[in-house]
C-alpha positions in Angstrom: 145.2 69.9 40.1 143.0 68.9 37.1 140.8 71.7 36.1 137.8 70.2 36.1 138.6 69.0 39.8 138.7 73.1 40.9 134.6 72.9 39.3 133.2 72.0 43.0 134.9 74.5 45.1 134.1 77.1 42.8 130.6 76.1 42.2 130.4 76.1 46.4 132.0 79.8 46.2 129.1 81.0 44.0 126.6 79.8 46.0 127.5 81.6 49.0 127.9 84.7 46.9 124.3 84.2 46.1 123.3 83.5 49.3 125.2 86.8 51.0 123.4 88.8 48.3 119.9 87.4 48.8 119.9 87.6 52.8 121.8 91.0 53.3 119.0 93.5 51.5 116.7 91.9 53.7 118.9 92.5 57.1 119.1 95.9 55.9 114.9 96.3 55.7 114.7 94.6 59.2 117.4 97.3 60.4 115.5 100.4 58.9 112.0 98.7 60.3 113.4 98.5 63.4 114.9 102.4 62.9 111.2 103.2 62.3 109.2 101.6 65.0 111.6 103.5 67.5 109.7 106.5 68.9 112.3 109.6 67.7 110.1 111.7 70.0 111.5 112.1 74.0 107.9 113.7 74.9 104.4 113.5 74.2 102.1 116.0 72.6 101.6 117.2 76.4 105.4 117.3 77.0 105.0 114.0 79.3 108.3 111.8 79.5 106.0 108.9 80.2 103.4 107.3 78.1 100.8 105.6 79.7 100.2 103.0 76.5 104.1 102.9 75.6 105.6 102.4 79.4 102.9 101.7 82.2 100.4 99.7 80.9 102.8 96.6 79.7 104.2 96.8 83.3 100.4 96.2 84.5 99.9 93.3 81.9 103.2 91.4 83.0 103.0 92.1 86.9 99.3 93.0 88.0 96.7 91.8 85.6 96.7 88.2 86.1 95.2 88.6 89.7 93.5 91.7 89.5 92.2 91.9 86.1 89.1 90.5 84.3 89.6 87.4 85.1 90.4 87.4 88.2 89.7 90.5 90.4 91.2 89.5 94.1 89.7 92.3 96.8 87.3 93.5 93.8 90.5 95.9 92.3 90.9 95.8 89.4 94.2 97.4 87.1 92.2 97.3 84.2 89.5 99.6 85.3 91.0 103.5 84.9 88.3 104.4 87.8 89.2 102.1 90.4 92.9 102.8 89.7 93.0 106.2 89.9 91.1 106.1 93.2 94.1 104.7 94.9 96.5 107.6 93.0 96.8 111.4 93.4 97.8 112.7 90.5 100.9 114.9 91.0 102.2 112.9 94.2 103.9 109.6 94.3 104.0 110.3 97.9 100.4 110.3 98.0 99.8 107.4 96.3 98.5 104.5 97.9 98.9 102.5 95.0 102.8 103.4 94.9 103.6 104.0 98.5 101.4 100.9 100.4 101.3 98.4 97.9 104.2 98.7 95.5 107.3 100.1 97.3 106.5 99.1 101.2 108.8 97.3 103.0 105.8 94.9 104.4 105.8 91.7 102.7 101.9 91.1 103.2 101.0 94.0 101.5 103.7 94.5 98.9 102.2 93.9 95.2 103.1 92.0 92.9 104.2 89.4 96.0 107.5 88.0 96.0 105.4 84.5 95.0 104.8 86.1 92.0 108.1 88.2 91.1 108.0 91.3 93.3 108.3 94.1 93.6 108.3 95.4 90.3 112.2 96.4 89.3 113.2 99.5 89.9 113.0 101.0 86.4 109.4 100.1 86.4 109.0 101.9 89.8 110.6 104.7 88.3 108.4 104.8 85.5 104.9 104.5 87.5 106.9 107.3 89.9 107.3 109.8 87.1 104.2 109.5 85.6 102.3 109.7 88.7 104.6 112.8 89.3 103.3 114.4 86.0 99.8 113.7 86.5 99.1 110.1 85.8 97.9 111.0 82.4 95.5 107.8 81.4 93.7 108.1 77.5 90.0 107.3 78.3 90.7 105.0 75.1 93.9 103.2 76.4 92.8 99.7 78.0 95.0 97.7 79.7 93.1 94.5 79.2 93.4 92.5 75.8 90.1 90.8 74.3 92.7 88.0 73.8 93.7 87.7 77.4 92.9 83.7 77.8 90.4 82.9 80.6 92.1 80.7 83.2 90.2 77.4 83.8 91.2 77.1 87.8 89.8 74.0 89.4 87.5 74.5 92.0 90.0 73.5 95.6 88.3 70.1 97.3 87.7 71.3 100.9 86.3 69.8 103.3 83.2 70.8 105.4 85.0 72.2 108.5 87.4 74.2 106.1 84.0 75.6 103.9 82.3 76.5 107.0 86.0 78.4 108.7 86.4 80.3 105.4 83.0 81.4 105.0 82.2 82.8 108.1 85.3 85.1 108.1 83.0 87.1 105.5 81.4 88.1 108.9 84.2 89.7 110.1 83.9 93.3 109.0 80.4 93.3 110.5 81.4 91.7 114.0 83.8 93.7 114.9 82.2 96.5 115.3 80.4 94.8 118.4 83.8 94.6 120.8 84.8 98.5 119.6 81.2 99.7 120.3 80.7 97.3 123.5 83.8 97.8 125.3 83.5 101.9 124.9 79.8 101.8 125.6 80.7 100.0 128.9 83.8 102.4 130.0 81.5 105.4 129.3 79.2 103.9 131.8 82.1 103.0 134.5 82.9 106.4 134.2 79.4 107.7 134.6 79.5 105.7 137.9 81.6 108.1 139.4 78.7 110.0 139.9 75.8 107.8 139.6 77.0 104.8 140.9 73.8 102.8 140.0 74.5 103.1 136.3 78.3 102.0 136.7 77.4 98.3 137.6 75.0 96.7 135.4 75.3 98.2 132.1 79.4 98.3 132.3 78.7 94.5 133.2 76.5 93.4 130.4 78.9 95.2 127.8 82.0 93.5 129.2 80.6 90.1 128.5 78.9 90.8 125.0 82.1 92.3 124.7 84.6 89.5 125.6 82.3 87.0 123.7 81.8 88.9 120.2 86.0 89.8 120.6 86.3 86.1 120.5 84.1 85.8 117.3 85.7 88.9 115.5 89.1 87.6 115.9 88.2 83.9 114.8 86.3 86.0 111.7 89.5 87.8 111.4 91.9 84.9 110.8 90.0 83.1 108.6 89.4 86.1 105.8 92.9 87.0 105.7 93.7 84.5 103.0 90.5 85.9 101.3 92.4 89.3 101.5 95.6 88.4 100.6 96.9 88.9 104.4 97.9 85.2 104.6 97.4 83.3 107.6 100.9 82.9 109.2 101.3 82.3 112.8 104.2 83.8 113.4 104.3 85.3 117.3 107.3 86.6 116.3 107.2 88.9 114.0 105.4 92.0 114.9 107.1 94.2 112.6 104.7 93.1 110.2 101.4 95.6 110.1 98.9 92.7 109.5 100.9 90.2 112.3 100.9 93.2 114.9 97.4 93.7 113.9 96.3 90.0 114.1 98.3 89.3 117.2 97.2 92.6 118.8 93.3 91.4 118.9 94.3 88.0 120.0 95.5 89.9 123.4 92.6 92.2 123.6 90.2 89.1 123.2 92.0 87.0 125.8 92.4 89.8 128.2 88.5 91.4 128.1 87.8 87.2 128.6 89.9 87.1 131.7 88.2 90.8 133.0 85.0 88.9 132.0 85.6 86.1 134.9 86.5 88.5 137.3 83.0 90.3 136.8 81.3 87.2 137.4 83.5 86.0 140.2 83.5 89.8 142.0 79.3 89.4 141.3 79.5 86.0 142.9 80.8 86.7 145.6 80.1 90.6 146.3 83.3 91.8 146.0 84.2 95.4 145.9 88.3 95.0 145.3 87.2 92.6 142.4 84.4 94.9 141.1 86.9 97.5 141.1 89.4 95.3 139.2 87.3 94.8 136.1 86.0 98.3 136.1 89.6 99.6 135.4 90.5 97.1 133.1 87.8 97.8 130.6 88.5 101.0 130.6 91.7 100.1 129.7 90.5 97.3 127.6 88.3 100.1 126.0 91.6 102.1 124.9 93.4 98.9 123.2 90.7 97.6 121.2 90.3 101.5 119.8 94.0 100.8 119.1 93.3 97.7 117.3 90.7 99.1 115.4 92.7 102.3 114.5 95.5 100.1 112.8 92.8 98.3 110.9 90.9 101.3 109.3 94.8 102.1 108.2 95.0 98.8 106.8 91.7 98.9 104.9 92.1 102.8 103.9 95.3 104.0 104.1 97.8 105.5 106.8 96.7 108.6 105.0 93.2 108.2 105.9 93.0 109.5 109.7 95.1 112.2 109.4 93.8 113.5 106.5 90.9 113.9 108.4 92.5 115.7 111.3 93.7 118.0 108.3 90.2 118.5 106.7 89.1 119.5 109.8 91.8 121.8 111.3 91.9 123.3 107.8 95.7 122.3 107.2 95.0 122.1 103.4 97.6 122.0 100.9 99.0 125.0 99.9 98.2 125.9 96.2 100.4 125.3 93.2 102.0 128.3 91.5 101.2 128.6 88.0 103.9 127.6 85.3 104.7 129.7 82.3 103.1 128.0 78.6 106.7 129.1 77.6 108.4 126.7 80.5 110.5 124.2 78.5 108.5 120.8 79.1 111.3 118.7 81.2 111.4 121.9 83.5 107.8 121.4 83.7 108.4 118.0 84.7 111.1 119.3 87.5 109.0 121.6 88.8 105.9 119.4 89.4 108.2 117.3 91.2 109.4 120.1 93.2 106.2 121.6 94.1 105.2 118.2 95.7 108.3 118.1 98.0 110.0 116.0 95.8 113.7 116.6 95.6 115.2 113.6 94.9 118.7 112.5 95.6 121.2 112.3 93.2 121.4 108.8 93.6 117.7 108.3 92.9 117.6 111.2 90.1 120.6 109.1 88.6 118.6 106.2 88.9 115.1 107.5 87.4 117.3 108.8 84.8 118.8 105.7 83.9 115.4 104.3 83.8 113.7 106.8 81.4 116.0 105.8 78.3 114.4 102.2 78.0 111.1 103.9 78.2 111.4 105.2 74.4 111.0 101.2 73.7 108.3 99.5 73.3 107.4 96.7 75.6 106.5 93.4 75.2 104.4 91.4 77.6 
């Protein structure tokens, strides 16, 4: 070959030379930046595995603050807001959490959060991650915010309702003040049956009046009922058939009170039309009995609106079953036995499957997250 023929492919050798040399001093700074931004440091200053700015607030950004941030606060909670947060956490406890244990890892579908509609539940190193640092105190700067001043406000057209559908969905906002009247009604009247035992003049008039108030604001409550559970992020399935559900066994369970204090209802007036005692008789036992499953219904929803916690931490507060109090931990403790024995002294020995798996989850938490 001609000499002056070799002149291309050489030239084309030289140039990628040139190229290599250029590009690979600047691979090597985006290596050692990367080296740098990686946290070398396994604990915080207060020997805390989890960071509340490094680990849990991305995982509210990506999974919570689009419906409950400032934007867009569904129920009025907000996971920007440190106050209203930590009011559904006790610090120390997972197990006690009502953020962790009746909204993110409950088996019920209606209450689980995020929704499956919008990617949940959370994966289970993100669980683990709210878990532990729950566990160690759910430590939250004052000057961390989870919020951005960037975070776009979401233009969301107005839905085109009609004037039945406006007038079903606003007076469900009457529900939480309606049904009182059914609870209050249908015990005021069973007191009174009762108190006919021995006076029978006050167990036929009053236990009469309260049965049909009763049977008539149940009706309203219930119709209140479904039409703010969309509001509240219940839904408003139909589904007879799944009582496994708290808010379906809860719906369905007023439907039945409702229809059978209506059906006690007609007796009364038939047994007062015609003066009959077996009749009278009827409807006094049923509402006492209809007095005892519409305190059932209500029980299940002050649970839903407060908490299975909430009623028997009551019963503890007043039988004085308080929590026994923490023994002190040496300064010289080493911090991750720190960590172990905050988890033990909340009754929480984990399994080695789920200490494998917390474990597994606690590496990734030394990276920084992007939302």
């Amino acid at each position: 070959m001609h000499k002056f023929a070799k002149k291309p492919a050489l030239m084309s050798i030289i140039l990628a030379l040139i190229v290599i040399f250029v590009s690979c001093p600047q691979g090597l700074n985006a290596a050692q930046n990367d080296e740098a931004e990686t946290p070398t440091a396994t604990l915080d200053a207060d020997g805390h595995l989890v960071q509340f700015k490094r680990d849990i607030a991305p995982i509210l950004r990506k999974h919570c603050l689009e419906c409950h941030g400032p934007d867009d606060a569904k129920n009025d909670f907000r996971v920007d807001d440190r106050d209203i947060m930590l009011d559904y956490i006790e610090p120390g406890d997972a197990s006690e959490s009502t953020l962790y244990v009746d909204y993110m890892t409950t088996d019920d579908e209606d209450m689980l959060m995020p929704p499956k509609s919008h990617g949940g539940p959370c994966s289970v190193t993100d669980l683990a991650l709210i878990q532990v640092w729950i566990n160690e105190g759910a430590n939250w700067p004052e000057d961390v915010t989870v919020s951005e001043k960037s975070v776009p406000v979401k233009a969301v057209p107005p839905a085109t309702l009609s004037v039945p559908e406006r007038v079903w969905f606003a007076q469900g906002f009457l529900h939480p003040a309606t049904v009182h009247f059914p609870i209050a009604l249908f015990t005021l009247g069973a007191g009174f049956v009762v108190l006919g035992w021995k006076w029978p003049a006050l167990g036929m008039q009053i236990p009469l009046a309260c049965l049909l108030l009763g049977a008539l604001s149940s009706i309203a409550a219930t119709l209140m009922g479904w039409a703010l559970a969309p509001e509240l992020g219940y839904g408003s399935s139909w589904s007879i058939l799944d009582w496994g559900k708290e808010v379906d066994a809860h719906r369905w369970s007023a439907v039945v009170v409702t229809l059978f204090s209506s059906m006690l209802a007609i007796i009364a007036l038939v047994a007062a039309k015609k003066d009959s005692a077996k009749l009278t008789n009827l409807w006094k036992v049923g509402l006492l009995v209809c007095a005892g499953m519409v305190g059932a219904v209500g029980h299940q929803g002050g649970e839903m609106s407060y908490g299975k916690d909430f009623y028997p931490r009551a019963l503890r507060i007043l039988t004085g079953a308080q929590a026994e109090p923490e023994p002190s931990t040496s300064d010289a403790e080493p911090a991750a036995e720190k960590t172990s024995a905050v988890l033990k002294r909340h009754g929480h020995q984990e399994q080695d499957a789920s200490e494998t798996q917390a474990k597994t989850a606690l590496p990734s938490a030394a990276q920084s997250r992007n939302t």
